[in-house]
N, C-alpha and C positions, 0 to 999 in steps of 0.2 A: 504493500500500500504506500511506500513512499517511509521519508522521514517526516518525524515528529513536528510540528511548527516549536520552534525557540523562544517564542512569545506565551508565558504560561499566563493563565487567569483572563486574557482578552487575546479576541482573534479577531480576523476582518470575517465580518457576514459572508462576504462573496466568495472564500476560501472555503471555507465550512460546509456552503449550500453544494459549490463546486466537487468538494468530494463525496458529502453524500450523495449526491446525482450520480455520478462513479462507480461507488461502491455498490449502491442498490440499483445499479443498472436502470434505470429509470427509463431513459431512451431505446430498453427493448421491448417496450409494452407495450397494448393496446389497452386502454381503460377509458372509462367513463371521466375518472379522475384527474384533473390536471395537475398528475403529479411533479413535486418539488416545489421550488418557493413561491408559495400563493400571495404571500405580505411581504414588505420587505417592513423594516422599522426604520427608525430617524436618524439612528448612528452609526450606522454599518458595520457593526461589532458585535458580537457576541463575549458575554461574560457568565452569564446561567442559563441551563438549557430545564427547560419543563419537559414531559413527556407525557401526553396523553392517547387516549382513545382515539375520542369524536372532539374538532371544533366545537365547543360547546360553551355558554355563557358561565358554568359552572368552574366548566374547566382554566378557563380563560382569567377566570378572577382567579382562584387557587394563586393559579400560574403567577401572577400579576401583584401577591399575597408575599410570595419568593423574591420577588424582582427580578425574575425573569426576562432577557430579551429576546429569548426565540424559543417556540415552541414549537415541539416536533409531534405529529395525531398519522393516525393510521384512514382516520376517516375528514379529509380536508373542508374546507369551503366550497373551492370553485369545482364543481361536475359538469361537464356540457355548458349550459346556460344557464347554469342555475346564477349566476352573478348577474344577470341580464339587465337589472333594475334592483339598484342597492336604495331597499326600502326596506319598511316593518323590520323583520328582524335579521335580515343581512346588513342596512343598516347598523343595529345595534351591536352585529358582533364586531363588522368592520371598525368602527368609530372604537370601542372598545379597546383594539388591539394598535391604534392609531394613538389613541390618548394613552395608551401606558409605555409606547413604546414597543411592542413585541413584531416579531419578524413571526410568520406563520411558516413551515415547510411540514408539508403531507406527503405518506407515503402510502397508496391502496397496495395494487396488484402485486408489485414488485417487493412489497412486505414480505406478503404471505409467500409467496416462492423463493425467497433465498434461501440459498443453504447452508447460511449460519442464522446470519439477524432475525431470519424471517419467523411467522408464528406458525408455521408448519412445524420447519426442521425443530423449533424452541421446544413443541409440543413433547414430538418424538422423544427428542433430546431426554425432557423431564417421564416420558414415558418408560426409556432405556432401551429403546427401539433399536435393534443392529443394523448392520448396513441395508441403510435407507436407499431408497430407489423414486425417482420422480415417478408421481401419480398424481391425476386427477386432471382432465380436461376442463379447464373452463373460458368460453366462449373462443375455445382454437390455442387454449394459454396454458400448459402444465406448469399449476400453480400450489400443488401439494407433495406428498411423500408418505411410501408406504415402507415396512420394516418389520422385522420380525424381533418376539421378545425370546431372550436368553432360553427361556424354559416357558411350555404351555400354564397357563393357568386357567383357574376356573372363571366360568364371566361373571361372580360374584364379585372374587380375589382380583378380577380387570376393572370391574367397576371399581369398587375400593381406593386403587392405584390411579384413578382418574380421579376421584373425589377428591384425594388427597393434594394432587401435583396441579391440577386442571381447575376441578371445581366443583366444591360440594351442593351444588345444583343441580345434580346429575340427571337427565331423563333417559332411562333405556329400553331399548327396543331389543326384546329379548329373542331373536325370530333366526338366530343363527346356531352354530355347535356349541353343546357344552362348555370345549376346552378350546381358549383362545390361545395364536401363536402369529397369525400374519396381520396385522392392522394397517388400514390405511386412513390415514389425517387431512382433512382438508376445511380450517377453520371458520367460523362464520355462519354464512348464511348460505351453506352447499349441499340440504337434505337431497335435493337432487343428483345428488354424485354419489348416491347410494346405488344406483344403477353398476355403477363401474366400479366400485367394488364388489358388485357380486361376479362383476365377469371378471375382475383380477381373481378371481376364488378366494377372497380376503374370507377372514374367519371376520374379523370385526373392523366397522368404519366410525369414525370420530369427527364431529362439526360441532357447530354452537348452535344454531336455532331450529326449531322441530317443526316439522308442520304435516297438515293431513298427509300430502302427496308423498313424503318421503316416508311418514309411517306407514302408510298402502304397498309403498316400495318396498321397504324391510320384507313387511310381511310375507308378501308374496313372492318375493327373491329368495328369501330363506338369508337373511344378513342381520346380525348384532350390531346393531345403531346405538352410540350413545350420543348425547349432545348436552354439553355444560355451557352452553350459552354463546349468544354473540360477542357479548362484551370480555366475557372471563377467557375466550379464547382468541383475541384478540390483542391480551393487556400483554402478550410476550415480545413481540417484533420492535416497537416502541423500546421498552425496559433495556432491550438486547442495544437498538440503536444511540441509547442514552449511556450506557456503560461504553459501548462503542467511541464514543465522543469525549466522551469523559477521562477514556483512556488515553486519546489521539491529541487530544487538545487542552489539556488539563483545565477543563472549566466544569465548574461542577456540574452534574444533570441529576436531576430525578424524575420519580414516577407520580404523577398525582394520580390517586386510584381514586375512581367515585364508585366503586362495588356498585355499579348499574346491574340489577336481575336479569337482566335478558338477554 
């Protein structure tokens, strides 16, 4: 990745943004997401880095609580058009991040598919998942990772293991074999990619949000679906890029958690 910047505790913004762009490949995606630097801030420096989820008003004071000048979310401001008319509450977060000074950089797609930073590999990673293998199609994009655990366990003792490391929010879809060994991860909002783990012959598939279609899918594939939420499986890629930074740059970064349920 280069050498370290010589300048500890303050960096130039435009250094910063330039290696995360870099590092999380940003320029090989297709997304919704305009990903990388959505904001810039007033002083072109970075000296605290926040890390959250979602842009959120929530998030954004926390942040803002720290004195924070740049904030790094998994889930940005600008999507397609959604900036089109900065009113109501685009307005209020823009102005927000304006008056405190904070620089915004979002990272969707290219999150979840690295195979360090990302909340795929992170999942795995905390799962103990062995040589991991790219998995999960989405929208033309292999954006996840599937791996096999050391020793088979029960999908009680797999449950457990997710509640633990993931998140004790757990909802399982119990429509697969007893004894789990191959899993496939693909964080968020991907009950539809339950289909492709039944045709990997995964014993078990892992996301965050549940819905009818993907429990009709379980069922009837014959797949062990668990899913700890959008948010709880989301908070790893951020954490990962925050330590990441914190390493490279010696500015401090942290997590602001808002333990969102869903």
């Amino acid at each position: 990745m280069g050498r370290r910047t010589a300048c500890a505790g303050k960096v130039a913004l435009e250094r910063v943004v330039a290696e995360l762009d870099s590092a999380l490949r940003i320029a090989d995606f297709r997304d919704d997401s305009h990903n990388g630097l959505q904001v810039t801030n007033r002083t072109g420096s970075v000296t605290r880095v926040c890390c959250g989820v979602d842009a959120s008003l929530p998030f954004f004071e926390k942040a803002a609580a720290q004195g924070a000048d740049l904030l790094i979310c998994h889930h940005g401001l600008s999507w397609g058009d959604s900036l089109k008319r900065i009113t109501g509450l685009n307005y209020r977060l823009l102005a927000f991040l304006i008056e405190h000074g904070m620089a915004l950089w979002a990272c969707h797609l290219p999150l979840d598919a690295h195979p360090v930073l990302g909340n795929n590999a992170c999942i795995c990673h905390a799962l103990g998942l062995r040589e991991r293998r790219p998995f999960g199609d989405y929208h033309g994009q292999t954006i996840g990772f599937h791996g096999h655990l050391p020793r088979p366990l029960s999908r009680a003792a797999f449950a457990a293991r997710l509640r633990d490391s993931v998140s004790p929010r757990l909802r399982v879809m119990p429509f697969g074999p007893d004894r789990i060994r191959t899993v496939g991860v693909i964080s968020g909002g991907a009950a539809a990619e339950i289909a492709q783990a039944a045709t990997a012959g995964l014993d078990a598939y892992v996301s965050g949000e549940t819905t009818l279609h993907g429990y009709n899918l379980a069922q009837q594939l014959g797949v062990n679906a668990f899913f700890g939420g959008h948010y709880a499986t989301e908070h790893f890629g951020v954490q990962a890029v925050g330590a990441w930074l914190q390493r490279r740059f010696q500015v401090p970064a942290t997590f602001v958690n808002l333990d969102i349920p869903f």
